[in-house]
C-alpha positions, 0 to 999 in steps of 0.5 A, spaced: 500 500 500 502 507 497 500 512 502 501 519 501 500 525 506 500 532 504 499 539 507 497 545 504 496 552 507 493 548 514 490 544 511 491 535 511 490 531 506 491 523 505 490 518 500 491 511 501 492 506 494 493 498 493 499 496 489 503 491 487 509 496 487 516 493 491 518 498 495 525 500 491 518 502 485 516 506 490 522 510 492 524 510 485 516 513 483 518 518 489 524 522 486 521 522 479 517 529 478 509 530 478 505 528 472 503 535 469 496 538 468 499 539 460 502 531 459 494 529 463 491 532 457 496 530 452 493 523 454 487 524 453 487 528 447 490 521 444 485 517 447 479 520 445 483 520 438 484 513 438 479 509 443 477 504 438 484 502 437 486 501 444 479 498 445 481 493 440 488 492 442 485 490 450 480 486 447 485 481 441 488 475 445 495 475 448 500 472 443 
């Protein structure tokens, strides 16, 4: 389980999330930067554009 706990101006905030991540996932993750408001919407830019796609792909058979 992730668990993370911020602050800001006064106020607590607490999110807790089950994973499978090892530990060295997890500090590894923690030095990273923050994903941005610009790479969320790139993402869902593309997947808009090409759901059809990646439905398809989920759905063919594992090789």
């Amino acid at each position: 389980m992730l668990a993370l706990m911020t602050d800001h101006q006064g106020w607590v905030s607490t999110v807790g999330l089950v994973t499978d991540l090892e530990i060295s996932d997890a500090m590894r993750l923690a030095e990273r930067n923050p994903v941005g408001s610009d790479e969320c919407i790139h993402l869902y830019q593309i997947f808009n554009q090409q759901s059809q796609k990646f439905c398809e792909w989920l759905m063919s058979p594992a090789p």
